[in-house]
Structure formats: structure tokens, C-alpha cells
N, C-alpha and C positions, 0 to 999 in steps of 0.2 A: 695632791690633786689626782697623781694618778688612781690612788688606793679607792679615793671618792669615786673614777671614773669605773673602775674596776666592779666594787661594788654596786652601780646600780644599773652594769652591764650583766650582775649575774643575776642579781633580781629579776631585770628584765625577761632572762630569760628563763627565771624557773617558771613565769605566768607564760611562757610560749611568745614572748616577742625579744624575737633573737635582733640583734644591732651590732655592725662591725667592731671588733676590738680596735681597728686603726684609726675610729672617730678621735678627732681630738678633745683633749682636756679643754674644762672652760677655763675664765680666768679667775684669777688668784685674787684673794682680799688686797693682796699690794696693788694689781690691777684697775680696782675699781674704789668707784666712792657710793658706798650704800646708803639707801635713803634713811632717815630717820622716822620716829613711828609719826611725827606727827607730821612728818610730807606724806605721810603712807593714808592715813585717816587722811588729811585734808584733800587728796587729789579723790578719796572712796567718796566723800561727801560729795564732789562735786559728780561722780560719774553718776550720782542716783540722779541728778538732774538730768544730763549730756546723753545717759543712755534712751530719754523722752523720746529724742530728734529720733530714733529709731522705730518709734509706736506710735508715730503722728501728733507728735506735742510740739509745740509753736515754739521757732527757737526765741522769736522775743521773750516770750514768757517766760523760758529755762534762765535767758539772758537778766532776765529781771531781780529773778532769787538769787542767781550767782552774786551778782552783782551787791543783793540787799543782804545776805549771806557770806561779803568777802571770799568769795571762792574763787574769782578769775583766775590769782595768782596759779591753781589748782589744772587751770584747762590748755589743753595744748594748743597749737597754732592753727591747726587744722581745725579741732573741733573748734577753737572763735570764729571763724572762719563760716563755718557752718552753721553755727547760732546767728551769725546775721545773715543769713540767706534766707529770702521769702519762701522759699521751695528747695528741697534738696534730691537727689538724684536718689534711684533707686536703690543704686551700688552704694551709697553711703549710707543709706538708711540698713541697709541690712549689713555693713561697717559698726554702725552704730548699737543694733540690737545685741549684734556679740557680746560687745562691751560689757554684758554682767558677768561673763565670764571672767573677764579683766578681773572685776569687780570681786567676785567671788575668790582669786587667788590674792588680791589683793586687804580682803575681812581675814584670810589665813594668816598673813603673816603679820597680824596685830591679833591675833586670838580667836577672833569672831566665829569662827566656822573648824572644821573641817576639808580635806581634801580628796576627792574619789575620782582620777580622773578618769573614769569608765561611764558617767552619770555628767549631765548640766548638772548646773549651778542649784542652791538649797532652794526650794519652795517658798521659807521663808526669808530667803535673804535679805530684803528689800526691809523689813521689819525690825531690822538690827542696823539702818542704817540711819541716820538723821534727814529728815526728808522735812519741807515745808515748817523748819524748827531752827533756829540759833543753832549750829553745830561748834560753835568754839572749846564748848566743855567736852565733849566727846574727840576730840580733836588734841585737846590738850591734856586729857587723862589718857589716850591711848599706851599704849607700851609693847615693844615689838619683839617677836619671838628669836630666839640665836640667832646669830647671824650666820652659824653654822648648819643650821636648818633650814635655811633660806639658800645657802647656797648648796646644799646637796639636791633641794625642788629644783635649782636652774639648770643641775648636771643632768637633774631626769628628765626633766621637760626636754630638752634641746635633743635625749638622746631619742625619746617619743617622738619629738616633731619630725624627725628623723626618717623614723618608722613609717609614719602616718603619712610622710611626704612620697617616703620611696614607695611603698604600698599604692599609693594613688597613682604612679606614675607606671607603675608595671602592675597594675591591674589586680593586684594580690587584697585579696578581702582582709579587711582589716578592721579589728575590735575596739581601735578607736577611733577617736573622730577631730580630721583635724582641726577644724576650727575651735575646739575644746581646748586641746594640747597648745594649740599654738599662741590663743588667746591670753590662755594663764601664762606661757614661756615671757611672753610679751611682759605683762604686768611684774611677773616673779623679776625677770632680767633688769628692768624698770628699778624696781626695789632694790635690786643686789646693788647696783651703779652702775650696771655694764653702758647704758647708756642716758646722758644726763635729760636730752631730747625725747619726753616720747614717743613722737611721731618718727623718731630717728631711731628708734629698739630696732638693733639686726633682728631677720628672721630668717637667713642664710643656714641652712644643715649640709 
């Protein structure tokens, strides 16, 4: 872990974003219990619905296809929560729009995409996702990339959000954006196992 921490400490800094050596190590595969591809695909399916509540789409209606779709198992506590609420707050709705970001580091580590974290999410992401269709076959053919490439994205993310955090806090201009960084940390960390609660994914740097 440290050699992992090492190197995407120097990476970091040959693109010009320097981050302390004394950050800690994440944790270790002993540490955690990583999702498998098809909690990975099933929770992607469900956010192409959940991400709605963010563009003004009726949570009964999202609530409907999940539902007719077997995706609940897929949704967190909070987004149920917010599917059955007539009206939802504004701080959730723009909660919720992030969510393709989620979504986005979430198609990466089942194959789907790509990862830039300097750019949002693909253009055509949403097209690669199962939307208003039976998802079970695309759910159940998924297949998820190393497990070791998933956990060197949570060494960088964490070390980004990091960046992006301290940057915000002392004023220093900064080329990324954290809601970007912090959205995919969320999802990648999600994936690894660090936490088995969605809504419970540390975002502590």
C-alpha cells in the first residue's frame, strides 16, 4: 500500500498537484469487502433512474420502474427516502444531479467508459446505460475490472479530494473540481468495500 500511495503521490505531482507524503495509506484488500460486478451494474442501473429526482422527474414515476425493474434492492436509504417525497429540497436535487458522476466512475469499473478526472462525465453516458428496459441481462453479463485497478482509483481519488478540498479551503486555484473528485471517490470507495452503506461512504481527507 505504501508503494501504491507513493506512486500516485508522484504522479500527482508531475501534473503539478503536489499532496503531502504524510497522507495516509487507504485500506488494504484484507480491510474491506469489494462489491462484485453485478452489485456494480445493478446499483448503475438504478442511478440512471435516482439521478431524475435531480432534473425534475417525479419520484413516484422513478419509484415505479425501480420497482417494475427489481432495482430497490440497488437504492439507498436516503435516495428511498426521497423517491417518496412529493417535492424535494433544492440541496438534494443538485445531491442528486452529481450522481452521474457517481455513475460515471461506477460504468469504469465494469468496462463501460473511461476515466478523465479533469472533464464531467461522457456525453454519452446515459446511452450505455439500461434505461426504461429489463436490465437483468446487462446486469448479469457485467464483469468487473482488477480489483487492483479499482483500488489504486481509491488511492487517487482520496489523494485528489484531498487537493481539491484543501485548495477550497485556502483559496488556492485549483484544476480540479471537487464535486468531480469527490463524487467518483464516493462510488470507486463504494465499489472497493470501504463502505458497505452508501450513504455511510467516508468523505473525510
Amino acid at each position: 500500500m505504501e508503494e501504491l500511495k507513493n506512486k500516485n503521490t508522484e504522479y500527482l505531482s508531475s501534473i503539478g498537484i503536489d499532496v503531502p507524503e504524510h497522507l495516509p495509506e487507504i485500506e488494504n484488500l484484507d480491510e474491506v469487502n469489494p462489491r462484485t460486478a453485478q452489485d456494480i451494474a445493478g446499483r448503475l442501473s438504478a442511478l440512471a433512474y435516482i439521478i431524475g429526482l435531480g432534473f425534475d422527474a417525479k419520484g413516484k414515476d422513478l419509484l415505479e420502474s425501480l420497482t417494475k425493474y427489481n432495482l430497490m434492492p440497488y437504492v439507498s436509504g436516503h435516495e428511498s427516502e426521497l423517491l417518496n417525497q412529493d417535492i424535494i429540497g433544492d440541496q438534494d436535487k443538485i445531491k442528486m444531479s452529481w450522481l452521474t458522476e457517481c455513475a460515471q466512475a461506477l460504468a469504469w469499473c465494469i468496462g463501460l467508459v473511461e476515466l478523465d478526472h479533469f472533464r464531467h462525465c461522457d456525453d454519452d453516458l446515459a446511452h450505455k446505460i439500461p434505461f426504461k428496459t429489463n436490465p437483468q441481462e446487462f446486469i448479469q453479463k457485467a464483469e468487473i475490472r482488477p480489483i487492483t485497478e479499482i483500488q489504486e482509483q481509491s488511492d487517487l481519488l482520496y489523494r485528489m479530494h484531498w487537493y481539491a478540498r484543501n485548495s477550497s479551503l485556502t483559496g488556492k486555484e485549483c484544476e480540479l473540481s471537487e464535486g468531480i473528485v469527490s463524487e467518483r471517490r464516493r462510488a470507486i470507495d463504494w465499489a472497493y468495500g470501504v463502505e458497505e452503506d452508501w450513504d455511510g461512504v467516508p468523505m473525510d481527507t
